[in-house]
mmCIF file of the N, C-alpha and C atoms, coordinates in Angstrom:
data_MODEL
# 
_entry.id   MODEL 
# 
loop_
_atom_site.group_PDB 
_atom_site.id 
_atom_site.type_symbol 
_atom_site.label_atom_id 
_atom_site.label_alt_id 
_atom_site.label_comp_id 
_atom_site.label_asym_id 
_atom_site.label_entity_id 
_atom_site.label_seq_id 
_atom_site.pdbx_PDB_ins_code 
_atom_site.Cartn_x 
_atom_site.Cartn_y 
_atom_site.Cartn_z 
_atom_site.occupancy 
_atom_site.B_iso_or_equiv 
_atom_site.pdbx_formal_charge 
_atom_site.auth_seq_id 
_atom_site.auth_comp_id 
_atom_site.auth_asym_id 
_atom_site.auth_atom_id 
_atom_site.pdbx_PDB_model_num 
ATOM 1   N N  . UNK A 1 1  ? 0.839  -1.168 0.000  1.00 0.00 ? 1  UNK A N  1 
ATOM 2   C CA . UNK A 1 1  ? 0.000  0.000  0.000  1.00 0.00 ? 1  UNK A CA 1 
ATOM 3   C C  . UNK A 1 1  ? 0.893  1.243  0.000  1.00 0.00 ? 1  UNK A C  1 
ATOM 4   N N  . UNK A 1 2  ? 0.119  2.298  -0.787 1.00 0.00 ? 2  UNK A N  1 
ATOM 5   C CA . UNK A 1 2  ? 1.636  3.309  -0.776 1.00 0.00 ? 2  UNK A CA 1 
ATOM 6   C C  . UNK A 1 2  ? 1.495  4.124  0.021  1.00 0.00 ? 2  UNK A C  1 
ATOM 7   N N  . UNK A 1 3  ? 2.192  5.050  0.430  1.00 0.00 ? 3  UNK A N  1 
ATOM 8   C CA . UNK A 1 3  ? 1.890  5.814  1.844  1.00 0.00 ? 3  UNK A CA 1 
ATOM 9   C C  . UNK A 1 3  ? 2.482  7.161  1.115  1.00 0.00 ? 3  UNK A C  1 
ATOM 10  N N  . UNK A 1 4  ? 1.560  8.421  1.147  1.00 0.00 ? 4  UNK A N  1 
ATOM 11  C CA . UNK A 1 4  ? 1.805  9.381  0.644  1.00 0.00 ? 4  UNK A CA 1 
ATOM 12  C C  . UNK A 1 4  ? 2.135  10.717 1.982  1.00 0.00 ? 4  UNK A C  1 
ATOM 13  N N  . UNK A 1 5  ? 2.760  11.588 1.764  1.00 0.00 ? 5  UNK A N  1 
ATOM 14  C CA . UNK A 1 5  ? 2.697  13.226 3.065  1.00 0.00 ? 5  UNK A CA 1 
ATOM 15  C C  . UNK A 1 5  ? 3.166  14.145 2.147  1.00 0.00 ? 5  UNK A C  1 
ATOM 16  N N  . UNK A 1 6  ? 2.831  15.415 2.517  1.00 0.00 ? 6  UNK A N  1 
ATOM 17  C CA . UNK A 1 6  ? 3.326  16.521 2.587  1.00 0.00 ? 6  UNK A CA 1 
ATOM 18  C C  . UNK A 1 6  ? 2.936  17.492 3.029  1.00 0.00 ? 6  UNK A C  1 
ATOM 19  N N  . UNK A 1 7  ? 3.904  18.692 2.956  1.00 0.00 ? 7  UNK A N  1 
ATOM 20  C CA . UNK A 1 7  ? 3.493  19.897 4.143  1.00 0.00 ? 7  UNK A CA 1 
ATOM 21  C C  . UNK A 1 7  ? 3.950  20.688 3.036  1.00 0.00 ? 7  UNK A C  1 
ATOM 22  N N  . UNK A 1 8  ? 3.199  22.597 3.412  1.00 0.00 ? 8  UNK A N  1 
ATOM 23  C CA . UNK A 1 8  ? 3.329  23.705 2.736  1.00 0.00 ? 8  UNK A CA 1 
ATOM 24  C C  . UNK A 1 8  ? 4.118  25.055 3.766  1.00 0.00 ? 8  UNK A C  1 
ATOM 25  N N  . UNK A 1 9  ? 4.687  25.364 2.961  1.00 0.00 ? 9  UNK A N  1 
ATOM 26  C CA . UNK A 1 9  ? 5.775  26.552 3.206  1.00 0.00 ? 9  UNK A CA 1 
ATOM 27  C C  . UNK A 1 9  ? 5.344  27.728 2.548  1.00 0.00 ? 9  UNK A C  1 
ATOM 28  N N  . UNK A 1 10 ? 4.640  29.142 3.655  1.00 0.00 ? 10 UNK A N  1 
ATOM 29  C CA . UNK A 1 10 ? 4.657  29.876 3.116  1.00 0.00 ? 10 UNK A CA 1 
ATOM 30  C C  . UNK A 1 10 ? 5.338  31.152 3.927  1.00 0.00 ? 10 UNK A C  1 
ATOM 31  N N  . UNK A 1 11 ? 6.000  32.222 3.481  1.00 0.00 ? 11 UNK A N  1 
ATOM 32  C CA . UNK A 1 11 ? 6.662  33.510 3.523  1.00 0.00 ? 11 UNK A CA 1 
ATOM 33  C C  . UNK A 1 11 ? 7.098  34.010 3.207  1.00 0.00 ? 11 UNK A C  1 
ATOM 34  N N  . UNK A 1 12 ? 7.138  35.364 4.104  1.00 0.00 ? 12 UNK A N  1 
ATOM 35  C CA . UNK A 1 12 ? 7.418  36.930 3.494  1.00 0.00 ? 12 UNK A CA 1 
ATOM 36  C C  . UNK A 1 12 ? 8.655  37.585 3.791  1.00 0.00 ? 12 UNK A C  1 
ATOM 37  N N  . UNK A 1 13 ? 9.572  38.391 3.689  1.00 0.00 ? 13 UNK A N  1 
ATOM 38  C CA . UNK A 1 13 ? 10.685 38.996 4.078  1.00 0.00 ? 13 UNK A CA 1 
ATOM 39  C C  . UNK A 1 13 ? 10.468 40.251 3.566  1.00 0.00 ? 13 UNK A C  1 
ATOM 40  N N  . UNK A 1 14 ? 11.344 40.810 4.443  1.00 0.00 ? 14 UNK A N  1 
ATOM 41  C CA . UNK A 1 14 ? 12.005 42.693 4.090  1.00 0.00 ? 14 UNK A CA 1 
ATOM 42  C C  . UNK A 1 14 ? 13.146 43.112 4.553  1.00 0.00 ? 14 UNK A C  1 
ATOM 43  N N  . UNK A 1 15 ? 14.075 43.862 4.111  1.00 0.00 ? 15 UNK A N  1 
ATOM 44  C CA . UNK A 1 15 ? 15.438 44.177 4.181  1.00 0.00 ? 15 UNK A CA 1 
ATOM 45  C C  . UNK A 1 15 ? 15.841 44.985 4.124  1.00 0.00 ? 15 UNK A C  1 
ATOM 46  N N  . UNK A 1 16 ? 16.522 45.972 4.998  1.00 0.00 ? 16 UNK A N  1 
ATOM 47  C CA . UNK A 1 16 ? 16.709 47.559 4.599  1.00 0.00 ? 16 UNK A CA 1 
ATOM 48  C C  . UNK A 1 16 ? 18.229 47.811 5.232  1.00 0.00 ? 16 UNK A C  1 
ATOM 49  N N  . UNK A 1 17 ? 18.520 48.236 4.242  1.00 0.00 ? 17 UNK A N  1 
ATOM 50  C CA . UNK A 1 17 ? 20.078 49.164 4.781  1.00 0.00 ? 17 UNK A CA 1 
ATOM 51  C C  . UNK A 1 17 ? 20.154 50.658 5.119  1.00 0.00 ? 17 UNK A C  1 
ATOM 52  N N  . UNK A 1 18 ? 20.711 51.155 5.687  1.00 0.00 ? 18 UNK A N  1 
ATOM 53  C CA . UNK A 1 18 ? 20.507 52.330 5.885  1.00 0.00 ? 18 UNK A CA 1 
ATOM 54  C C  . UNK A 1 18 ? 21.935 52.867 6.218  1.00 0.00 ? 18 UNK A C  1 
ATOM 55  N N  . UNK A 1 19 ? 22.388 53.752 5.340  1.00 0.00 ? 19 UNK A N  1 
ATOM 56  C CA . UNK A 1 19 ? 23.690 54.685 5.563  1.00 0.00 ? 19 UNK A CA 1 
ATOM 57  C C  . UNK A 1 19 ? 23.836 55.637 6.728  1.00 0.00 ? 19 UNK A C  1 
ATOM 58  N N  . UNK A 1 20 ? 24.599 55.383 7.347  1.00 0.00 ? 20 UNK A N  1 
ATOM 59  C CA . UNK A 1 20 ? 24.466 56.213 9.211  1.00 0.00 ? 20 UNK A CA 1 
ATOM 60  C C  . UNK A 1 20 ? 25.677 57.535 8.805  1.00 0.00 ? 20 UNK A C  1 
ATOM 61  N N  . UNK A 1 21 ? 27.169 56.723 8.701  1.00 0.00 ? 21 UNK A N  1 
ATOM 62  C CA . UNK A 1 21 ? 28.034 57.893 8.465  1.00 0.00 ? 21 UNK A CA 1 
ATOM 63  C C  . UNK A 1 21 ? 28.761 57.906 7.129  1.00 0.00 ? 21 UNK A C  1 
ATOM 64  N N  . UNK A 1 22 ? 28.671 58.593 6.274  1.00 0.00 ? 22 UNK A N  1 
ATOM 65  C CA . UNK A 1 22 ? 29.888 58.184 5.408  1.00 0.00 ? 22 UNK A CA 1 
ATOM 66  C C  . UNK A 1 22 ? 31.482 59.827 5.195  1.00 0.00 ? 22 UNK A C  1 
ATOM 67  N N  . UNK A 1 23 ? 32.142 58.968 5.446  1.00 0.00 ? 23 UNK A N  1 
ATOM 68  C CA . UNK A 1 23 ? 33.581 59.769 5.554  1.00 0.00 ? 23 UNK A CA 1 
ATOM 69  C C  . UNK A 1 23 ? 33.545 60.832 6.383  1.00 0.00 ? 23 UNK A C  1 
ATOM 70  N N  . UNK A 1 24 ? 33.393 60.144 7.860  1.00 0.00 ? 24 UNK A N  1 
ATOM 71  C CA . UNK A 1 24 ? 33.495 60.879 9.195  1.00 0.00 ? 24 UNK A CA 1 
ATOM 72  C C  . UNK A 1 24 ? 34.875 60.262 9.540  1.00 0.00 ? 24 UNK A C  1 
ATOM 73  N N  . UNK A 1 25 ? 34.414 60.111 11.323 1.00 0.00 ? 25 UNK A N  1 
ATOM 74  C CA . UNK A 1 25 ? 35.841 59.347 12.153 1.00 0.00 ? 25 UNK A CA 1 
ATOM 75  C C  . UNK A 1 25 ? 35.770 57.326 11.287 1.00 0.00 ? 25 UNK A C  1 
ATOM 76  N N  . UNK A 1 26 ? 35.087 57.352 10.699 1.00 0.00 ? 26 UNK A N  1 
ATOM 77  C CA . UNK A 1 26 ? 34.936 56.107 9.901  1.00 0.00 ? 26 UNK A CA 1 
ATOM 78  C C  . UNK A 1 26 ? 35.199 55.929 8.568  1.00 0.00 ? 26 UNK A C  1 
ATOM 79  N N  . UNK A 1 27 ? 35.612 55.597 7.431  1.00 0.00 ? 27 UNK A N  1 
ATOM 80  C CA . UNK A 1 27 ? 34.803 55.505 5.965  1.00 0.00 ? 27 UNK A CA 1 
ATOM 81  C C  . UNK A 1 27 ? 33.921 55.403 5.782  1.00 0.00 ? 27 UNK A C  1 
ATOM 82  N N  . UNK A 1 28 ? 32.625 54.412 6.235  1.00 0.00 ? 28 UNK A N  1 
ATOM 83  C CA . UNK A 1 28 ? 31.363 54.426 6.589  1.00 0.00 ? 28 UNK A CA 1 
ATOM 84  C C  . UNK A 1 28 ? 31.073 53.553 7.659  1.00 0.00 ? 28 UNK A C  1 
ATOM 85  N N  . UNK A 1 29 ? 29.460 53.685 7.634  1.00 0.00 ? 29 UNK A N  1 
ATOM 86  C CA . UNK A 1 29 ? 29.145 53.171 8.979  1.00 0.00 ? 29 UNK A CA 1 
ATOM 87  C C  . UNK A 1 29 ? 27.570 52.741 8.341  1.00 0.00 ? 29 UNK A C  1 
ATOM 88  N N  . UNK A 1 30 ? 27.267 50.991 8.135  1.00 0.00 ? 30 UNK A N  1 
ATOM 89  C CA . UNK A 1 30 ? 25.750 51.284 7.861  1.00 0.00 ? 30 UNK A CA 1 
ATOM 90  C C  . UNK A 1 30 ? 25.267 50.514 8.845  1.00 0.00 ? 30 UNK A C  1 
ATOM 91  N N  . UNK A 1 31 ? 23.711 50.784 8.942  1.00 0.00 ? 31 UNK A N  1 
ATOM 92  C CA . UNK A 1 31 ? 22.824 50.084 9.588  1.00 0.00 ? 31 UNK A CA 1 
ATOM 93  C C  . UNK A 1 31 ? 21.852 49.004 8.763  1.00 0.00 ? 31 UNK A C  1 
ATOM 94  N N  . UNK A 1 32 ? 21.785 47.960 9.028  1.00 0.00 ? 32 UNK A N  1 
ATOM 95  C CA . UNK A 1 32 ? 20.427 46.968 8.502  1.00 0.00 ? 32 UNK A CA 1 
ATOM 96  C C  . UNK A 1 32 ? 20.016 46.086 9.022  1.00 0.00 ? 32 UNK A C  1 
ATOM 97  N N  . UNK A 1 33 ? 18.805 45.999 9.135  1.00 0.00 ? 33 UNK A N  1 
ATOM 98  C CA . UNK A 1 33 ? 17.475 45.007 9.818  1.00 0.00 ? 33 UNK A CA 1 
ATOM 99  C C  . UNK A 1 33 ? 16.950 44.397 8.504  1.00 0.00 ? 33 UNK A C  1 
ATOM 100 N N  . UNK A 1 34 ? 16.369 43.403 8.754  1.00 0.00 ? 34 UNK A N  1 
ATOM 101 C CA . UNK A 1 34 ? 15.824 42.008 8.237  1.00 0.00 ? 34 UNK A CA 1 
ATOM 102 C C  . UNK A 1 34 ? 14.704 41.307 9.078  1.00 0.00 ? 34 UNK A C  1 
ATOM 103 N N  . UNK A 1 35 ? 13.930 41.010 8.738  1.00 0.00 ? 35 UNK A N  1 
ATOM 104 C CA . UNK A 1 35 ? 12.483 39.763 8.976  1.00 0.00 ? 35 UNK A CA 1 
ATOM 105 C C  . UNK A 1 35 ? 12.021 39.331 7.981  1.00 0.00 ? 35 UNK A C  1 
ATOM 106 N N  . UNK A 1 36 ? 11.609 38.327 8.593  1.00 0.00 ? 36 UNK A N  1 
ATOM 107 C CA . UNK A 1 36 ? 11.147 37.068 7.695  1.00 0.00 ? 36 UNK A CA 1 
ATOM 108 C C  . UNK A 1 36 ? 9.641  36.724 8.559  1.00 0.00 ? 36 UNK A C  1 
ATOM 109 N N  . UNK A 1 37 ? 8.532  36.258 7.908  1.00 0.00 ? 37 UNK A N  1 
ATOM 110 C CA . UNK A 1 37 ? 7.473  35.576 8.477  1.00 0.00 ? 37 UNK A CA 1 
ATOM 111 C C  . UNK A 1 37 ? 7.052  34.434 7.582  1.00 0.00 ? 37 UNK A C  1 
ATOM 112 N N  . UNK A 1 38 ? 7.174  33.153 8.368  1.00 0.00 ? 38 UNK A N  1 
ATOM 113 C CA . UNK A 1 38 ? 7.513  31.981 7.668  1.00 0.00 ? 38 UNK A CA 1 
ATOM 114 C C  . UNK A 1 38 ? 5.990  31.174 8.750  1.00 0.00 ? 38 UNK A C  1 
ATOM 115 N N  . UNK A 1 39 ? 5.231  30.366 7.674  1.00 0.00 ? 39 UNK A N  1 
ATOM 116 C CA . UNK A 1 39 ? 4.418  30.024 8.457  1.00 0.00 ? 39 UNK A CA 1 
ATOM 117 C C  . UNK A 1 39 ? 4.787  28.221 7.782  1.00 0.00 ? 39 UNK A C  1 
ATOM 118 N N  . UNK A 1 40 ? 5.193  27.512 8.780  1.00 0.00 ? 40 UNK A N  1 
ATOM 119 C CA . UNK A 1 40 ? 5.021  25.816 7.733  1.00 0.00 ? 40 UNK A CA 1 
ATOM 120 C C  . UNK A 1 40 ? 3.942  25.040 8.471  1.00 0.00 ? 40 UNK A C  1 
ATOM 121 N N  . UNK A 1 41 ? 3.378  24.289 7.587  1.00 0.00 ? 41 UNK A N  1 
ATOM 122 C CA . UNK A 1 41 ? 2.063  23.286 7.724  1.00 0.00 ? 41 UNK A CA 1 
ATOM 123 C C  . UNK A 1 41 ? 2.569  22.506 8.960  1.00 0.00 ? 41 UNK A C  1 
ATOM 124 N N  . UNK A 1 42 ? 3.618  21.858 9.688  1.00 0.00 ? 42 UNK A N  1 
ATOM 125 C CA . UNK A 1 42 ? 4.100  21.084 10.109 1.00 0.00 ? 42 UNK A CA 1 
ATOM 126 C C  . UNK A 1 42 ? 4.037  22.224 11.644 1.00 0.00 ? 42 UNK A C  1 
ATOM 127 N N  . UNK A 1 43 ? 4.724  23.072 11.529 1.00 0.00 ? 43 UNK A N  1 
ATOM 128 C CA . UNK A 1 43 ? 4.679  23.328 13.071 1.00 0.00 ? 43 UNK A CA 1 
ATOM 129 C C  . UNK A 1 43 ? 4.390  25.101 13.574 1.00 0.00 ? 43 UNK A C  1 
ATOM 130 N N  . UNK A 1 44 ? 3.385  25.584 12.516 1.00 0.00 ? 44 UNK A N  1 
ATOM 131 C CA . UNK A 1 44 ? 2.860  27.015 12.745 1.00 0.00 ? 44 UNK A CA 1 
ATOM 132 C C  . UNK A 1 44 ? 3.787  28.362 12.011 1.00 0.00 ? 44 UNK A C  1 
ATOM 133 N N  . UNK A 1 45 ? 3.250  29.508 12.276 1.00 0.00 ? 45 UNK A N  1 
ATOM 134 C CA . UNK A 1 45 ? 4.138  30.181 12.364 1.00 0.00 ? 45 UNK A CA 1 
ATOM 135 C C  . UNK A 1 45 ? 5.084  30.900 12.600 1.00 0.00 ? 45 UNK A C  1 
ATOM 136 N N  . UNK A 1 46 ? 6.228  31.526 12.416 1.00 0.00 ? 46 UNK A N  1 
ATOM 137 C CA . UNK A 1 46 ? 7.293  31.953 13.067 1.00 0.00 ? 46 UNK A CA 1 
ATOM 138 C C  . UNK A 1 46 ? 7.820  33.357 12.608 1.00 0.00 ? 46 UNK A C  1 
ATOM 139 N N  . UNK A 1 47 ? 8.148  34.150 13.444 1.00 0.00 ? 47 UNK A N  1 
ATOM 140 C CA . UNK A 1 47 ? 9.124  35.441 12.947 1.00 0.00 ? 47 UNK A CA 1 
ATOM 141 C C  . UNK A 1 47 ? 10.322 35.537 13.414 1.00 0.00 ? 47 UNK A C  1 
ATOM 142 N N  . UNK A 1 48 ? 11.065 35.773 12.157 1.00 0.00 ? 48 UNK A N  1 
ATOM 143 C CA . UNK A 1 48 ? 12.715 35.790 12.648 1.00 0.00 ? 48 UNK A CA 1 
ATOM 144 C C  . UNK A 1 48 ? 13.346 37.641 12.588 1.00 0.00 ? 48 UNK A C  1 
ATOM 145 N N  . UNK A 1 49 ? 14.064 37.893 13.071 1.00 0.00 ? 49 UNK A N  1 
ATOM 146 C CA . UNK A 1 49 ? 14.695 39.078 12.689 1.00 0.00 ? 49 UNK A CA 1 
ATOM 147 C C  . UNK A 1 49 ? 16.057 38.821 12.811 1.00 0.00 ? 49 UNK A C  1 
ATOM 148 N N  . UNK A 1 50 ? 16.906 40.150 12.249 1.00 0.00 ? 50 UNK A N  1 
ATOM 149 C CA . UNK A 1 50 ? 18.195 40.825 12.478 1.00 0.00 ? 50 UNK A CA 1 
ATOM 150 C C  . UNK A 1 50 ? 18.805 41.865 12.394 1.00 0.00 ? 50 UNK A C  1 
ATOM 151 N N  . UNK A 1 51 ? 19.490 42.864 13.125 1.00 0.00 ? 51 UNK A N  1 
ATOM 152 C CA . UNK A 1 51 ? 19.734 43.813 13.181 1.00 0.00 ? 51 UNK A CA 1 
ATOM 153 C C  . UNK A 1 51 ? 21.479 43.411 13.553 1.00 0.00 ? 51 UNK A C  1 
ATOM 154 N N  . UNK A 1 52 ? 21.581 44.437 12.646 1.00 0.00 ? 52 UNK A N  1 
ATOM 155 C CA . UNK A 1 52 ? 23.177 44.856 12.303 1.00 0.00 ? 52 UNK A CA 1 
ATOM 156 C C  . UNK A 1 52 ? 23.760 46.061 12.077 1.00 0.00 ? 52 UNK A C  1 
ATOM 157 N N  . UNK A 1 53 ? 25.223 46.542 12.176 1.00 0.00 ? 53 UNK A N  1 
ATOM 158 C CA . UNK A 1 53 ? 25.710 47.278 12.144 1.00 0.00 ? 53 UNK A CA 1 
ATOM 159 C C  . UNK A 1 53 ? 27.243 46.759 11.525 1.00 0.00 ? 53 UNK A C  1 
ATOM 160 N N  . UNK A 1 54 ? 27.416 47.502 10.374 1.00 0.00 ? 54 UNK A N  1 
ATOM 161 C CA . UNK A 1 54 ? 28.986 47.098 9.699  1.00 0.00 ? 54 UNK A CA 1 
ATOM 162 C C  . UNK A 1 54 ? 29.331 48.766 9.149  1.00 0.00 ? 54 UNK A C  1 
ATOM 163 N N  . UNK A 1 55 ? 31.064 48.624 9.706  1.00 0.00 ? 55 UNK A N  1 
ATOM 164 C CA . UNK A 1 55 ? 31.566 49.964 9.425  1.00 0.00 ? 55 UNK A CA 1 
ATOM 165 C C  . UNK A 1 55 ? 32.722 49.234 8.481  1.00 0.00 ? 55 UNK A C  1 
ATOM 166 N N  . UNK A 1 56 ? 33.171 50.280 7.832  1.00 0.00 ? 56 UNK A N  1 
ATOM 167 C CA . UNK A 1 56 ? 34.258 50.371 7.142  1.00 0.00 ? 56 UNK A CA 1 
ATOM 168 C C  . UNK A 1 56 ? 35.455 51.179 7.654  1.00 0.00 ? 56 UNK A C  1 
ATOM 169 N N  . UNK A 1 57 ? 35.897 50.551 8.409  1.00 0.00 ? 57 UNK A N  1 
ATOM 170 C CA . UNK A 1 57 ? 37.243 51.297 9.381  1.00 0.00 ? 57 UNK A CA 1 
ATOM 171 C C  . UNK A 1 57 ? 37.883 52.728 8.372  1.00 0.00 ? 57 UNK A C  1 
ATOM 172 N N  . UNK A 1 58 ? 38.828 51.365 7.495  1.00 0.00 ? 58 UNK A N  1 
ATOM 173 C CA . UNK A 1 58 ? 39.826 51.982 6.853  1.00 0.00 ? 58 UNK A CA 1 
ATOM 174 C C  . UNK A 1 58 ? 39.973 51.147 5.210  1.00 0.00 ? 58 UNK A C  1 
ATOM 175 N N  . UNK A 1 59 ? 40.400 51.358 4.388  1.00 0.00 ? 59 UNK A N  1 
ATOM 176 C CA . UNK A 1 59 ? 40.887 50.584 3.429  1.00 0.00 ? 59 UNK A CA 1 
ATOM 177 C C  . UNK A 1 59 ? 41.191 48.939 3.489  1.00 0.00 ? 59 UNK A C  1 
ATOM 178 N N  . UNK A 1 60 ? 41.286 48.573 4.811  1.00 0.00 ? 60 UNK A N  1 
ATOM 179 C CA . UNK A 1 60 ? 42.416 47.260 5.003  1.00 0.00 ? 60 UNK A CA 1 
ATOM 180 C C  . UNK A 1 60 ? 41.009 47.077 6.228  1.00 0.00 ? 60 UNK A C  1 
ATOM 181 N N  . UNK A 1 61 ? 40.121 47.377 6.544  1.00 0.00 ? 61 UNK A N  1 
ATOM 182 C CA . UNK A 1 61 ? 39.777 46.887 7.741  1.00 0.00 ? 61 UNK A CA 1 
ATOM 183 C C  . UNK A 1 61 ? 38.137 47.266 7.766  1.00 0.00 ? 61 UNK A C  1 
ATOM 184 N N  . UNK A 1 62 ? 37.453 46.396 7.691  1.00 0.00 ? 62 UNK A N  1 
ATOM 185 C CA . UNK A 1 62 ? 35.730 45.969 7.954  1.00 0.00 ? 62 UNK A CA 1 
ATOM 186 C C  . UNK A 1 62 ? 35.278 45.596 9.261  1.00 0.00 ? 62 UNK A C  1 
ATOM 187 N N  . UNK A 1 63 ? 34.136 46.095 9.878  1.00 0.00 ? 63 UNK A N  1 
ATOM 188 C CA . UNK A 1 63 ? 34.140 45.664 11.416 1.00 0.00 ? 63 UNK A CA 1 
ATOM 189 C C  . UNK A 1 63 ? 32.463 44.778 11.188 1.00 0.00 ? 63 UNK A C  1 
ATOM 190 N N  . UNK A 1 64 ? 31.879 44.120 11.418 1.00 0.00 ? 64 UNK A N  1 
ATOM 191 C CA . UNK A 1 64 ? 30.370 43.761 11.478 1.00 0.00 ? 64 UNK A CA 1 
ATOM 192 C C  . UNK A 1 64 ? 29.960 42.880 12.822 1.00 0.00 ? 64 UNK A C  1 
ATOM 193 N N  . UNK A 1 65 ? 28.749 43.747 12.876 1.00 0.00 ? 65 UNK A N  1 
ATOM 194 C CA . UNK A 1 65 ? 28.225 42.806 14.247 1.00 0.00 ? 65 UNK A CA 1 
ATOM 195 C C  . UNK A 1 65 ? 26.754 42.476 14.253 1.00 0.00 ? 65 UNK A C  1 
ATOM 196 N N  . UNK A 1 66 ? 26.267 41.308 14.486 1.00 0.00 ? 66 UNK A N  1 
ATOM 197 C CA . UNK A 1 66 ? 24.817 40.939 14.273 1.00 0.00 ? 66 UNK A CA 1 
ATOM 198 C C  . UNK A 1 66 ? 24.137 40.371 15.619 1.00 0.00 ? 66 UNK A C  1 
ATOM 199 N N  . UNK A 1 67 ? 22.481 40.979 15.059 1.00 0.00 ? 67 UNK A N  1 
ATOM 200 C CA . UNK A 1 67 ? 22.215 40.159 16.613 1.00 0.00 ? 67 UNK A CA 1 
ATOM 201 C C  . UNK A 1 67 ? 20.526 39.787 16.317 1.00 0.00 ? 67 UNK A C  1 
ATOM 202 N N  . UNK A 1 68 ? 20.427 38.908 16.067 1.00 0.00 ? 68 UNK A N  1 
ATOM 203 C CA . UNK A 1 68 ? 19.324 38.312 15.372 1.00 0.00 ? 68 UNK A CA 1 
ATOM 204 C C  . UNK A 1 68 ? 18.536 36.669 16.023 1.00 0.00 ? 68 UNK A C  1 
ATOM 205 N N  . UNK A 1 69 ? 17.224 36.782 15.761 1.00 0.00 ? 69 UNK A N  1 
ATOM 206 C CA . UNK A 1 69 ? 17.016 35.111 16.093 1.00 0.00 ? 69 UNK A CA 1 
ATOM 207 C C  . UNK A 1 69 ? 16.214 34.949 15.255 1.00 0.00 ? 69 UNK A C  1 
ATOM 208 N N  . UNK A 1 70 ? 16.757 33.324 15.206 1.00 0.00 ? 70 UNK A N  1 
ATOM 209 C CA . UNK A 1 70 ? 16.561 32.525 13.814 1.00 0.00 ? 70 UNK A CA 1 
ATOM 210 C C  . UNK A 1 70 ? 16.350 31.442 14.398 1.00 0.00 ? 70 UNK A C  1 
ATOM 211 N N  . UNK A 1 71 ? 15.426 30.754 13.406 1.00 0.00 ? 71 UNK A N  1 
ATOM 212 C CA . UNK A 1 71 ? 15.483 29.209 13.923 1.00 0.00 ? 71 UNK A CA 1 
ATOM 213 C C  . UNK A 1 71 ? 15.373 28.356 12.694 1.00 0.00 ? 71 UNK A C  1 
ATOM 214 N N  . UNK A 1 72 ? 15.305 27.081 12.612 1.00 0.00 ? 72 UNK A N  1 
ATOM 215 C CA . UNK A 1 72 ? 16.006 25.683 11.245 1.00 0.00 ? 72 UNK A CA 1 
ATOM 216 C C  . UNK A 1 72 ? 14.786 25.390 11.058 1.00 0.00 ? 72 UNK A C  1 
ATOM 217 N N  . UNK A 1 73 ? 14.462 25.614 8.996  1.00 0.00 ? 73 UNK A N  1 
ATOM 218 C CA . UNK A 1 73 ? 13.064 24.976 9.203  1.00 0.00 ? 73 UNK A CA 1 
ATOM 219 C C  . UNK A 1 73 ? 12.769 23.202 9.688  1.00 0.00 ? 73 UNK A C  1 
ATOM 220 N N  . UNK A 1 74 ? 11.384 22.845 9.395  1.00 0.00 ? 74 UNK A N  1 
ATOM 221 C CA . UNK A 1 74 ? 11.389 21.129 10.058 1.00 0.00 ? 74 UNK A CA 1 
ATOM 222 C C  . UNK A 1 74 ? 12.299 20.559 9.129  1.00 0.00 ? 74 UNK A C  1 
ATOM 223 N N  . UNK A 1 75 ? 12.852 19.124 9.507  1.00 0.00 ? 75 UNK A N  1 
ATOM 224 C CA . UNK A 1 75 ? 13.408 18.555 8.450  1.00 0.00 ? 75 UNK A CA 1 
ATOM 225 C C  . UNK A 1 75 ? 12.166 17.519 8.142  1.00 0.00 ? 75 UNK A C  1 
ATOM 226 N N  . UNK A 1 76 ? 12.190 17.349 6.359  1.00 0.00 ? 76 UNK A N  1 
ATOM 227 C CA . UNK A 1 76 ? 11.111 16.778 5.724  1.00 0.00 ? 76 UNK A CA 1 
ATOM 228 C C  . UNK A 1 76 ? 12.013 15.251 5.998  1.00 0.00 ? 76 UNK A C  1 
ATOM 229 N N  . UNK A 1 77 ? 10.645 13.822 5.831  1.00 0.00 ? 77 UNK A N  1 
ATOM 230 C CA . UNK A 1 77 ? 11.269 12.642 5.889  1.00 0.00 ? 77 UNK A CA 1 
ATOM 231 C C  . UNK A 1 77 ? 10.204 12.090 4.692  1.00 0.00 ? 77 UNK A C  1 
ATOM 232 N N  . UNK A 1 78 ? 11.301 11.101 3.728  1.00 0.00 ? 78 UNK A N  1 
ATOM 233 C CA . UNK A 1 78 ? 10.623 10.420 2.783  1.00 0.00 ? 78 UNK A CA 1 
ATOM 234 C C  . UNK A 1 78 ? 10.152 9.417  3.258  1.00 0.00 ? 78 UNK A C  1 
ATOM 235 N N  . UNK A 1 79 ? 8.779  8.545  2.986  1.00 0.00 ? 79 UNK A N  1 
ATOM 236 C CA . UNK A 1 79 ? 8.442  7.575  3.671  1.00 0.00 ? 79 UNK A CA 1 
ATOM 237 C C  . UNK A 1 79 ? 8.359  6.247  2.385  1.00 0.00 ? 79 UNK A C  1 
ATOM 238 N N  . UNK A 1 80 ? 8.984  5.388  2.277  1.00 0.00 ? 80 UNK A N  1 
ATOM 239 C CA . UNK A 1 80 ? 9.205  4.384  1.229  1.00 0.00 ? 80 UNK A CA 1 
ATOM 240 C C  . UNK A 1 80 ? 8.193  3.241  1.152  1.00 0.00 ? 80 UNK A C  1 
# 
């Protein structure tokens, strides 16, 4: 007898950068946030974000720092 499943994946995202300093005590300096709204058949829905900040020191030197939560979608299983 054959044994059939599946589940549906649906979501949305948005992404924005935003220029804070350019050619101050820095080369630049940007800001960007991120979300996602991810809803799967298997275990509801979820919102992730992230917010960041990356400067450009100098020529030779990039700084970035993130601070975000995320989580792994389900893992799917084939059934034979």
């Amino acid at each position: 007898m054959p044994i059939s499943a599946e589940y549906n994946t649906e979501e949305g995202y948005g992404e924005l950068d935003i220029p804070i300093i350019k050619n101050g005590f820095v080369e630049s300096l940007d800001g960007n946030m991120a979300g996602r709204i991810t809803d799967y058949s298997t275990s509801g829905m979820v919102e992730t974000w992230k917010l960041g900040l990356t400067s450009q020191i100098n020529d030779d030197f990039r700084v970035r720092g993130t601070w975000s939560f995320d989580i792994r979608r389900p893992i799917g299983r084939t059934v034979q």
